[in-house]
C-alpha positions as CSV (number, residue, x, y, z in Angstrom):
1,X,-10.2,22.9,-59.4
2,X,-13.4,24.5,-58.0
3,X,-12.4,23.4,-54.2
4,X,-10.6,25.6,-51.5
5,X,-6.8,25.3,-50.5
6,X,-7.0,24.1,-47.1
7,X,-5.7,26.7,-44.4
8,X,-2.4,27.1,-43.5
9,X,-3.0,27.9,-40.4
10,X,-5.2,24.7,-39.4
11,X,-3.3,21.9,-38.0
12,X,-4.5,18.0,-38.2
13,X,-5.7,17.0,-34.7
14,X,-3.9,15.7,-32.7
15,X,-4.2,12.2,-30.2
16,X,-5.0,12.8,-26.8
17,X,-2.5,11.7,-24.4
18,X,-3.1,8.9,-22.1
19,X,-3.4,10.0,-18.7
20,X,-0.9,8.3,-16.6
21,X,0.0,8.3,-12.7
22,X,2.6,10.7,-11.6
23,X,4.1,9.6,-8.5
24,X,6.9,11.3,-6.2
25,X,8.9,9.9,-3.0
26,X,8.2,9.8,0.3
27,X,10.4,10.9,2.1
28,X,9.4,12.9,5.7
29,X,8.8,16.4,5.2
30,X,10.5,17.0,1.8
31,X,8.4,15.3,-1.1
32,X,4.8,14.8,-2.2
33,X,2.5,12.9,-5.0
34,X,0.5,14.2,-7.7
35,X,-0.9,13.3,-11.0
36,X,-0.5,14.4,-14.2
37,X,-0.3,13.6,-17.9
38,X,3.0,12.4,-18.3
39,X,5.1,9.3,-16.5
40,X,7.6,11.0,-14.0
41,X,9.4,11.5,-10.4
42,X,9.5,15.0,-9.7
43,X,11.3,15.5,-6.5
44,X,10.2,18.0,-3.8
45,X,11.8,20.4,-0.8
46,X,9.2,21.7,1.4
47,X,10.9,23.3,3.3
48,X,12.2,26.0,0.4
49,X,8.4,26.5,-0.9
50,X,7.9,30.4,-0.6
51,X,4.3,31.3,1.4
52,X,3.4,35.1,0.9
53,X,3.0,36.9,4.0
54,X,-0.3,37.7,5.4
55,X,-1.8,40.9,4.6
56,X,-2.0,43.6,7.3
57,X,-5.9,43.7,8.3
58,X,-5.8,39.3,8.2
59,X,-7.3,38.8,11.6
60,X,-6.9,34.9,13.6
61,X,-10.0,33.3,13.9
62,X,-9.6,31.8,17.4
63,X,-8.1,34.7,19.0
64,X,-9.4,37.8,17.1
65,X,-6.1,39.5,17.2
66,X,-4.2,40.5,14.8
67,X,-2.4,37.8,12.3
68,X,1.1,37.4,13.2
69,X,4.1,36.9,11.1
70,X,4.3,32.8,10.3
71,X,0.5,32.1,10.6
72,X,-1.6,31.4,7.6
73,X,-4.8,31.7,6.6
74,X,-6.9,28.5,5.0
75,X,-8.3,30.8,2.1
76,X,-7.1,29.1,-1.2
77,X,-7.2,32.7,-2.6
78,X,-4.5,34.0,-0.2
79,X,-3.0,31.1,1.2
80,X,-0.6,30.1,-2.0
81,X,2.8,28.4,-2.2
82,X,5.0,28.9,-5.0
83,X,5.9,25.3,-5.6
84,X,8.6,26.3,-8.5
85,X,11.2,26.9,-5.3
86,X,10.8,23.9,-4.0
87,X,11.8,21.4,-6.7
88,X,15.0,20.6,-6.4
89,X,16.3,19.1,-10.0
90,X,14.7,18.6,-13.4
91,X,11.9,15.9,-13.4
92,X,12.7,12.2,-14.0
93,X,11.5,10.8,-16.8
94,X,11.6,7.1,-17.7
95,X,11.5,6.0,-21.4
96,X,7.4,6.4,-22.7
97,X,7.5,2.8,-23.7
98,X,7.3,1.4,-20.1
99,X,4.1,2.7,-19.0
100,X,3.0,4.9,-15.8
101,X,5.2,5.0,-12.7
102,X,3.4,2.4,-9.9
103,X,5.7,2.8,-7.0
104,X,8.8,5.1,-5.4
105,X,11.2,4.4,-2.5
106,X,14.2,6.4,-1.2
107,X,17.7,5.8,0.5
108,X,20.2,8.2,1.8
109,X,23.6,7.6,2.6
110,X,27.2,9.2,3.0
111,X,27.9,8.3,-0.5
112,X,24.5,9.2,-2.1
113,X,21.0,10.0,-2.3
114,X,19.3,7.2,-4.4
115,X,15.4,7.6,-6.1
116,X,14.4,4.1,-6.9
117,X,11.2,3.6,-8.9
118,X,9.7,0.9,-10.8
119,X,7.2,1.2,-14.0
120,X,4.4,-1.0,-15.4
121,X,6.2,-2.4,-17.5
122,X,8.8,-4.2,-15.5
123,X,11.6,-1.7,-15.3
124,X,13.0,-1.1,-11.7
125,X,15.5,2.1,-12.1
126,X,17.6,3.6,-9.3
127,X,18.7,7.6,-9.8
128,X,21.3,8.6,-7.9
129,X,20.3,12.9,-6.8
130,X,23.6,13.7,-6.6
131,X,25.2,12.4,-9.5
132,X,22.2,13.2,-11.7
133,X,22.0,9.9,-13.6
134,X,21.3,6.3,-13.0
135,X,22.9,3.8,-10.6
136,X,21.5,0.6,-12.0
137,X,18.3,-0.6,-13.9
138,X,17.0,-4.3,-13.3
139,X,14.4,-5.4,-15.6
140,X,11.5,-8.1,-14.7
141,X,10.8,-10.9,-17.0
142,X,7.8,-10.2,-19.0
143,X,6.3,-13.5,-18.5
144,X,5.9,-12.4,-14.7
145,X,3.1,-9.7,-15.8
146,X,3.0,-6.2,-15.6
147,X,5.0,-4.7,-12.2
148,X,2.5,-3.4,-9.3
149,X,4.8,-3.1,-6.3
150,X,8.6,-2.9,-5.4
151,X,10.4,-2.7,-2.0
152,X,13.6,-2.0,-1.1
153,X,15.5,-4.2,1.8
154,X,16.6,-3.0,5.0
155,X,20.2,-3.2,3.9
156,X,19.6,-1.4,1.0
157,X,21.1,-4.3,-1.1
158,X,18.1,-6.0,-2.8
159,X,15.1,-5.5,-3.9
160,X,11.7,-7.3,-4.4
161,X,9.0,-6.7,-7.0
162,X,5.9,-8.2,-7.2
163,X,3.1,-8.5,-10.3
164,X,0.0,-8.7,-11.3
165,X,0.0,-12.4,-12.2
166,X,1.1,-13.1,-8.4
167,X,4.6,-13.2,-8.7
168,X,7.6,-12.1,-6.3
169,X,10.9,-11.9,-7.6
170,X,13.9,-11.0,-5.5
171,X,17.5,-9.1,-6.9
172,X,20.8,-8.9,-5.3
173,X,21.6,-5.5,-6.6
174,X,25.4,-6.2,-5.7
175,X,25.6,-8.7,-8.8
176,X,24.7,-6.5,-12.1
177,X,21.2,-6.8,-11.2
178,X,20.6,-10.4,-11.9
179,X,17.7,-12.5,-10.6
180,X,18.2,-14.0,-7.6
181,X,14.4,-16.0,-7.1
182,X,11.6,-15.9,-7.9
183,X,8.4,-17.6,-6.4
184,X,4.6,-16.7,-6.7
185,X,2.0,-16.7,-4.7
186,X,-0.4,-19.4,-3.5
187,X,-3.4,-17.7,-3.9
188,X,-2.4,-16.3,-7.8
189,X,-3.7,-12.7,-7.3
190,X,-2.0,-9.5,-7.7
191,X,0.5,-8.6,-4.9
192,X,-1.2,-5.4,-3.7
193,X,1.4,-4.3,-1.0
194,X,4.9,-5.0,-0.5
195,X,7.1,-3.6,2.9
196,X,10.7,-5.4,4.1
197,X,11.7,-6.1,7.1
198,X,15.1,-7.5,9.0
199,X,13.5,-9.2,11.9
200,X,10.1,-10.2,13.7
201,X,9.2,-9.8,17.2
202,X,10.0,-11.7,20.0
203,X,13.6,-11.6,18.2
204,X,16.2,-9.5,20.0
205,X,17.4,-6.4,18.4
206,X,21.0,-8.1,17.9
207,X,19.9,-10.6,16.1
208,X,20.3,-11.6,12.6
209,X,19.0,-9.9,10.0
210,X,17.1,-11.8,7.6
211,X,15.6,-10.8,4.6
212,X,12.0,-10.3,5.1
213,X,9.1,-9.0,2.8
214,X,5.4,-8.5,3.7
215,X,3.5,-9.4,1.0
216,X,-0.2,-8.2,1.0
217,X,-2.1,-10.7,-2.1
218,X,-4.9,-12.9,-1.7
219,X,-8.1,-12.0,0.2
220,X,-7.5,-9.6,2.6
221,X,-4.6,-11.0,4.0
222,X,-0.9,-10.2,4.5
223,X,1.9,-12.6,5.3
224,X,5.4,-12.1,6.4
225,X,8.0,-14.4,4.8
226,X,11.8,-15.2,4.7
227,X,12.6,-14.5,1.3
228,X,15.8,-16.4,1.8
229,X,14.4,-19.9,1.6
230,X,10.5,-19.0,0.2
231,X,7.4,-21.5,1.4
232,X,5.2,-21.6,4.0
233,X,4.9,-18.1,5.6
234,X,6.6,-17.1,8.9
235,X,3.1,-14.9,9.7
236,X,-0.3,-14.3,8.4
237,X,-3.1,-11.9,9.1
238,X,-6.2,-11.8,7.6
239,X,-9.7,-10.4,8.2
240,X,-12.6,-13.5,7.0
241,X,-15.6,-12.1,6.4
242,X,-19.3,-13.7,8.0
243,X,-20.3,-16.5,5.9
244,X,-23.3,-16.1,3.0
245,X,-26.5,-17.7,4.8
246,X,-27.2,-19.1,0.9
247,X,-23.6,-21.6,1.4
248,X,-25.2,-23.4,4.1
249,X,-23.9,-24.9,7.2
250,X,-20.3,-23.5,7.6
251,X,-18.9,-27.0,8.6
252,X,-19.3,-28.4,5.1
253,X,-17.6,-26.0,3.2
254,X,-15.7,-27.5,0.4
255,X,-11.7,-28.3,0.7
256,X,-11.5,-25.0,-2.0
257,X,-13.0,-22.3,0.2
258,X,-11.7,-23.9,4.0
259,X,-8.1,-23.4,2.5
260,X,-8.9,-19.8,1.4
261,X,-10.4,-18.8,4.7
262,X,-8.1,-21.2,7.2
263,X,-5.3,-22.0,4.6
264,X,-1.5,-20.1,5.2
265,X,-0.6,-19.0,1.9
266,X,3.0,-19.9,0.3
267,X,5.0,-19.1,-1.9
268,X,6.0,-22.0,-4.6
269,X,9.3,-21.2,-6.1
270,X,9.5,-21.0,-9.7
271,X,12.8,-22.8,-11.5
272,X,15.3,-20.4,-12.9
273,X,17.2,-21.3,-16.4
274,X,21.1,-21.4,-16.7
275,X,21.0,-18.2,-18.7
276,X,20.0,-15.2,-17.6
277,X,18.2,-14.1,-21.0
278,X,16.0,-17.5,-21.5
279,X,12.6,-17.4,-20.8
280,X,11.5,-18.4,-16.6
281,X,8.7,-20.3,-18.5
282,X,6.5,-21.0,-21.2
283,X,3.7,-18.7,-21.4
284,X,0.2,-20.1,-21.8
285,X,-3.8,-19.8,-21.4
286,X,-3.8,-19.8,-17.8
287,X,-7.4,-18.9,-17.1
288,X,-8.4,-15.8,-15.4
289,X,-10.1,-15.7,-12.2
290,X,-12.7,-12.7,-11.6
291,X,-13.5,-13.9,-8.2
292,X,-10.3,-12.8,-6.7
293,X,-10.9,-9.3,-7.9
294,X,-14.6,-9.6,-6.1
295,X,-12.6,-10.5,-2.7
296,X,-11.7,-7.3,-0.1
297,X,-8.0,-6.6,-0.4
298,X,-5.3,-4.8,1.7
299,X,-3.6,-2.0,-0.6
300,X,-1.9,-0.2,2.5
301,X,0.5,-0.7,5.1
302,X,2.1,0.3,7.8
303,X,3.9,-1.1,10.6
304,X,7.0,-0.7,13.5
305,X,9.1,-2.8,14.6
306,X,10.5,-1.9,18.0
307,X,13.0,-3.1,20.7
308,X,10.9,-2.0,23.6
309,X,7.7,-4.8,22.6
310,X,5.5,-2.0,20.8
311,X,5.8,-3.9,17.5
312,X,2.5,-4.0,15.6
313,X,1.1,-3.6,11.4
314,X,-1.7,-1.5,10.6
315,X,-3.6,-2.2,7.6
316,X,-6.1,-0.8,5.1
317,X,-8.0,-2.2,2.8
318,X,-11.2,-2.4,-0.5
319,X,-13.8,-3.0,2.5
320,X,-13.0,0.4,4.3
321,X,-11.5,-1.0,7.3
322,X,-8.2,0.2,9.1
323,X,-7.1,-3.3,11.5
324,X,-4.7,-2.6,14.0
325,X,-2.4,-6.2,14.7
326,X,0.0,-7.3,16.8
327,X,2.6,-9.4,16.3
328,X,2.1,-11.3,19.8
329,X,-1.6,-11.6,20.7
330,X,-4.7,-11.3,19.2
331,X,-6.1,-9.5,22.0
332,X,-3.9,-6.4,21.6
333,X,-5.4,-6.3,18.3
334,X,-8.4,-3.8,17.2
335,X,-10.2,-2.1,14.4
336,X,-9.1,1.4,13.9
337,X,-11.6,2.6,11.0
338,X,-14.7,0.3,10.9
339,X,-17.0,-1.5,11.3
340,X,-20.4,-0.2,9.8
341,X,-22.9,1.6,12.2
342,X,-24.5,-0.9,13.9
343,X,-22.4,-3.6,13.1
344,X,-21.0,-5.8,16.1
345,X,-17.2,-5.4,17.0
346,X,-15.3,-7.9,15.1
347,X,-12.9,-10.4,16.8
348,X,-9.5,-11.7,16.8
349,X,-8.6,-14.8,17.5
350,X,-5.4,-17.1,16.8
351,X,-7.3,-20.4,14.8
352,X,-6.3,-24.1,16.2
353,X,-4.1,-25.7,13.6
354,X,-5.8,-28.7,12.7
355,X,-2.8,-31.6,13.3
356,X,-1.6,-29.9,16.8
357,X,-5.2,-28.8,18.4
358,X,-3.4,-25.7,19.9
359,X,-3.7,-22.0,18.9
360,X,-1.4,-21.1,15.6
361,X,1.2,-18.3,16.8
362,X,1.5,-17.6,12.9
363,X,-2.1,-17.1,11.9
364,X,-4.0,-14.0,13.7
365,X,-7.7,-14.2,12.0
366,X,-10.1,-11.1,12.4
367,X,-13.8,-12.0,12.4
368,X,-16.2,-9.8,10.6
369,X,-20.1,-9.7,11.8
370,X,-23.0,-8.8,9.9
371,X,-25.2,-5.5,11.3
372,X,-28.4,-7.2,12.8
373,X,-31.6,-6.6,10.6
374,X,-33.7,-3.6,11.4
375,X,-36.6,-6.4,13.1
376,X,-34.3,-7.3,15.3
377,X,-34.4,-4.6,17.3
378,X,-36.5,-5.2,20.9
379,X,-39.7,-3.2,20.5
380,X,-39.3,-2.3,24.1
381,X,-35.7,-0.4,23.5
382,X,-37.4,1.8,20.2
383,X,-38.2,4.2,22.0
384,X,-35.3,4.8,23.9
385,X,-33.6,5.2,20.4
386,X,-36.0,7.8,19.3
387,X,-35.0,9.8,22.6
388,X,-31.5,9.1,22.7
389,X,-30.4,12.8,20.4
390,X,-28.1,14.3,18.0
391,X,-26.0,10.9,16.9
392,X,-22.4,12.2,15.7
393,X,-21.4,11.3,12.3
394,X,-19.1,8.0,11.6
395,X,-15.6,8.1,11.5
396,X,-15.1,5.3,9.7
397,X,-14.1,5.8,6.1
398,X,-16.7,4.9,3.3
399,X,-14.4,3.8,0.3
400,X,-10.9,1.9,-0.3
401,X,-8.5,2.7,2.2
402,X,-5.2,3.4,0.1
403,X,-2.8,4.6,2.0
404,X,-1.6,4.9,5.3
405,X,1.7,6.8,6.8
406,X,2.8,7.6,10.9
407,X,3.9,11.0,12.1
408,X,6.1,10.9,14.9
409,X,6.3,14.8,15.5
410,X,5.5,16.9,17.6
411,X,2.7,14.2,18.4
412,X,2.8,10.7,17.1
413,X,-0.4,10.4,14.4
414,X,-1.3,8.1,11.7
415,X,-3.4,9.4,8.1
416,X,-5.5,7.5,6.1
417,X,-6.3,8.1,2.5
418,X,-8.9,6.9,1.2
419,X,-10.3,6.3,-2.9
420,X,-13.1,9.1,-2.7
421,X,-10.3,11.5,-1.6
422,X,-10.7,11.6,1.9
423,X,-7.8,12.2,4.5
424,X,-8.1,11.1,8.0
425,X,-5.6,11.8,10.8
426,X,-6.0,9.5,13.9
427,X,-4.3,9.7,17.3
């Protein structure tokens, strides 16, 4: 008594939703990515997405004719796409329990179109287009961590997945989805980056396809291995960075940080029970490492391998750099994006393994230089540099390179994305 009924028409608040990553296949002129609140695989068709045409008094900017029919303006205001015509089915959406969407691959076939995409919490689901409804589900063993890649073999009958604790775990998809191996990685940090392959150069093209993964973990490295029989890799690159003046003479570095600058990683196979539903291990208080999340990392790859010798990887990584690498030499290899102005050119250079004294074939090693200090510079070349004009702006990107993709028509490009939300297209 004495107080006011509440208001019908007020409603309690509700939670916010937690925004989550949206992400959509690649797949060469048909899908995109986006974000957005909700965990889903929307799948795209470029080609149907309406453009309105251009009004009658547009004009072209290089020619200063008249704008003909197909053209379009860059003017955000005219120059819209009505993106409703281009989806082709109803999103995907995976159960809300299993967290954001972290990666998305897709096969095509006579028999099928297949979406394959794996959440964070350890679900790896394949959707068949076609039939509208799932092929097959495989689910990681949560002791592993949370999922943070997946890749699909060349054969299209397996698939790896790798986590944040630094696990890789391999499925035959053939046999109800049941793990085949599993092994982690030497270094114990999150596997960044996973890509398959069936064979490495100088093998023929007929030769036998082996199950391949790259597997980018570790500090800023990537390493090729033969998932078939796991342990010391078949390839490494990495980029070391110059030694800290404050460690001393590089010589007597301890056995700890020689192994993580001149060490190949493995991969150290982890036992798998009789059952399939027992546990891979015991969980306990393994003890974080922060330093490996200090260390530059390679989040992107890309790479060919050909028949006629152009074989090469290009990666990306935290410290901004695009590397160029070839599977042969280390003097076909270069920096793409990178260094810093004023920084020397890095070098590449195959490391003598310790026991043989001859250049490693498997280890390529990019050498990183630190930009000379401003009283270095020869007073009698300043002024020269006062005299020398308009410098042109770097190319080089400033932040985390995340993603990286080829275009072989009508010219054969690469793009760069980068984590302040900058695309790059090289030739």
């Amino acid at each position: 008594p004495g107080r006011a009924a509440p208001s019908a028409s007020r409603r309690p608040s509700r939670p916010r939703k937690r925004r989550r990553r949206e992400k959509v296949i690649e797949r060469p002129g048909v899908v995109r990515e986006f974000g957005g609140l909700l965990s889903q695989v929307h799948v795209w068709r470029v080609d149907l997405a309406r453009t309105p045409a251009p009004p009658s008094d547009a004009v072209d900017p290089l020619t200063g004719g008249p704008l003909q029919e197909g053209q379009r303006l860059v003017d955000p205001p005219r120059d819209k796409v009505d993106a409703r015509a281009a989806l082709v089915r109803k999103p995907i959406k995976p159960p809300s329990h299993e967290g954001a969407v972290v990666s998305v691959s897709h096969f095509g076939s006579d028999h099928g179109s297949t979406v394959v995409y794996g959440t964070q919490r350890g679900f790896i689901r394949a959707h068949d287009l076609r039939a509208r409804r799932e092929a097959w589900t495989l689910s990681l063993p949560p002791e592993l961590g949370l999922l943070t890649a997946t890749a699909l073999g060349t054969d299209k009958t397996w698939v790896c997945a790798g986590t944040q604790g630094g696990f890789v775990a391999i499925w035959d998809v053939r046999r109800a989805g049941t793990l085949a191996a599993c092994w982690r990685h030497s270094s114990r940090s999150r596997i960044h980056r996973l890509a398959t392959c069936a064979r490495l150069p100088p093998a023929p093209a007929d030769a036998t396809p082996r199950p391949l993964a790259f597997v980018a973990a570790g500090a800023n490295s990537v390493a090729v291995w033969d998932l078939s029989i796991g342990g010391r890799c078949a390839q490494c690159f990495r980029a070391v960075p110059p030694l800290d003046p404050k460690l001393g003479d590089p010589a007597e570095l301890g056995p700890a940080a020689t192994a993580k600058r001149w060490g190949l990683p493995t991969l150290d196979p982890v036992p798998l029970p009789p059952h399939p539903r027992e546990r891979l291990f015991r969980v306990g208080n393994e003890r974080f490492d922060a330093s490996s999340y200090k260390d530059p990392s390679v989040r992107a790859i890309m790479g060919r391998i050909s028949n006629n010798g152009n074989s090469y990887l290009v990666t990306g990584g935290t410290d901004a750099q695009i590397r160029y690498w070839d599977f042969l030499a280390p003097s076909r290899c270069y920096t793409v994006s990178g260094p810093h102005p004023g920084a020397p050119r890095p070098t590449y250079e195959a490391p003598r393994a310790a026991a043989a004294g001859a250049a490693d074939s498997r280890f390529f090693v990019c050498r990183d230089h630190d930009a000379p200090p401003a009283e270095a510079v020869d007073p009698v070349d300043e002024p020269h540099l006062f005299q020398r004009g308009a410098v042109p702006p770097p190319s080089a990107h400033r932040d985390a390179v995340l993603d990286l993709k080829s275009i072989d028509l009508p010219i054969k490009l690469m793009l760069s994305a980068s984590r302040d939300g900058v695309v790059k297209c090289w030739r």
